[in-house]
N, C-alpha and C positions, 0 to 999 in steps of 0.2 A: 519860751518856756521859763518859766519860776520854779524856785525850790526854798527853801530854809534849811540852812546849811549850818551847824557846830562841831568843832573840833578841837580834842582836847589832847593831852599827854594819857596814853594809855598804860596803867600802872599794873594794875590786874588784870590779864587778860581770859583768864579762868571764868572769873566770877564775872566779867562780862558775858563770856558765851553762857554762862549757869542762866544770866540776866537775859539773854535773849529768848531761850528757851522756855524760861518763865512766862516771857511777857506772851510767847505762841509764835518770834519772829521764825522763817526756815531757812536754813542753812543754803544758797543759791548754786556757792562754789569758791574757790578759792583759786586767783587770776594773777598771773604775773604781768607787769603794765610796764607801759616802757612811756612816760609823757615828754616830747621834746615842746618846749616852750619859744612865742615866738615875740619881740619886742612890736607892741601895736599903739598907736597913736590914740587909739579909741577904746579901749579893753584890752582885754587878753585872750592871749590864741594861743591853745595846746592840742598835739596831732598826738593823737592817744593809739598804741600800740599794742594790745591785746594776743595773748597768745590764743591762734584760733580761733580771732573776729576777726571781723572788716573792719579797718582803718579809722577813729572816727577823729576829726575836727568840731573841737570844741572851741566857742569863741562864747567869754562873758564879761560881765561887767558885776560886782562884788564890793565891797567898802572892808574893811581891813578893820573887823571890830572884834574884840574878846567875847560879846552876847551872841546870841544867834543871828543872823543877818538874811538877808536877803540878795539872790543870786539871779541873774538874769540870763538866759544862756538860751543860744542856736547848738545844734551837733548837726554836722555836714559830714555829708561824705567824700572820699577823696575827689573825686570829680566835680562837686558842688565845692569846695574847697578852691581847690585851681581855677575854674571860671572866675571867683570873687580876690583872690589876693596874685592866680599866675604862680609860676614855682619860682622863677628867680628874682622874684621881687622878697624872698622869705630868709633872714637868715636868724639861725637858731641861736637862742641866746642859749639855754641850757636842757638838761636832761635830766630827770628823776626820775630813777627805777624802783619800782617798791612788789610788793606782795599784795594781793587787796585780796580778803576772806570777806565776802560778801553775805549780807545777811538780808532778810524782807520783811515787813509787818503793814500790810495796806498799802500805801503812798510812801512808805520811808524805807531806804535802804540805811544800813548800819555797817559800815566798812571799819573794818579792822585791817590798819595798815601798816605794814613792815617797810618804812623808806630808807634806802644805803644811807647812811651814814648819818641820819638823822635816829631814825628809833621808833617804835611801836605810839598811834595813837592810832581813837577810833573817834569816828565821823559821823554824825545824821544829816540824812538829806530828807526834808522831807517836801516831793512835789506836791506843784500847786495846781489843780484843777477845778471843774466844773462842781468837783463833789466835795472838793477842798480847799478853802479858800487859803489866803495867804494868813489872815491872823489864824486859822486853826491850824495851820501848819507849825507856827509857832507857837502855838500852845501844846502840841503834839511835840514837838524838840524839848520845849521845858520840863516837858513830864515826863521823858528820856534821861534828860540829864538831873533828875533828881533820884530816876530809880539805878541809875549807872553810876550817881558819884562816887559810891566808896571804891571803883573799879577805876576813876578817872583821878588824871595829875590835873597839870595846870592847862586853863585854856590855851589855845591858841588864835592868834587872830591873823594870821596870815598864810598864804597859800607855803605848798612844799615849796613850791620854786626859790617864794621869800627865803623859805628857811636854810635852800642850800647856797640859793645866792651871800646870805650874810658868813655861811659858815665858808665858802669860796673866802672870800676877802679877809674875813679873817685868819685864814690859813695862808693868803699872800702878807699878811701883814708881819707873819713871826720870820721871826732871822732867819738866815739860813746859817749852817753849822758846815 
């Protein structure tokens, strides 16, 4: 599967939900997510933990760009998970837990996310299919992120995990007292 994927600092998050409502997206529900991240020689692999779903493994491949990009991604199930990686060949680099207020409008979801220790942004994905190709996908993000600027900080170009892994190290790097 494909999607178009951006994600930014979310500054306003009022006048973002005003903006959803506007545009006719419906409020889906609002999910607390647990993703443990796993180091993989070929992409990346996060066992995404939902309260009151099923389990899912997600495994993709993604470029690390400030514009909107392009995401490549399987979701397995725990069973279909183990058959391809086995469980003790797996060990977890990290853990981000956030809040995800999920939003819809056609092919795109609009996540507004609460991550520990990082901070509120929101997200478009928007899948690519038979009815949607990949360049309308991305023309569908750019016209997101023009009606949501005044509601958005600065982009982001990299996944949570990046964002908790720099802030890890940097937190090993100050004195200790």
């Amino acid at each position: 599967m494909q999607n178009v994927e951006f994600k930014a600092e979310l500054r306003d998050p009022e006048l973002a939900r005003a903006q959803c409502r506007l545009i006719g997206a419906g409020l889906v529900g609002t999910f607390r997510q647990q993703d443990t991240y796993y180091r993989m020689p070929d992409g990346r692999l996060k066992k995404r933990e939902t309260a009151g779903a099923p389990v899912e493994w997600i495994f993709y491949h993604r470029p690390n760009l400030v514009r909107p990009k392009l995401s490549n991604f399987t979701i397995l199930t725990d069973a279909q998970a183990t058959t391809r990686w086995g469980t003790a060949s797996l060990r977890p680099w990290l853990v981000v837990r956030k809040t995800r207020e999920l939003w819809m409008i056609d092919n795109t979801r609009i996540h507004f996310d609460d991550v520990e220790g990082l901070g509120r942004f929101l997200e478009f994905e928007a899948r690519a299919s038979a009815k949607y190709s990949v360049a309308e996908c991305h023309r569908i993000v750019d016209h997101l992120r023009e009606q949501f600027g005044p509601a958005l900080g600065e982009p982001i170009s990299v996944g949570y995990c990046d964002l908790v892994d720099a802030e890890r190290r940097n937190a090993e790097k100050q004195p200790r007292e």
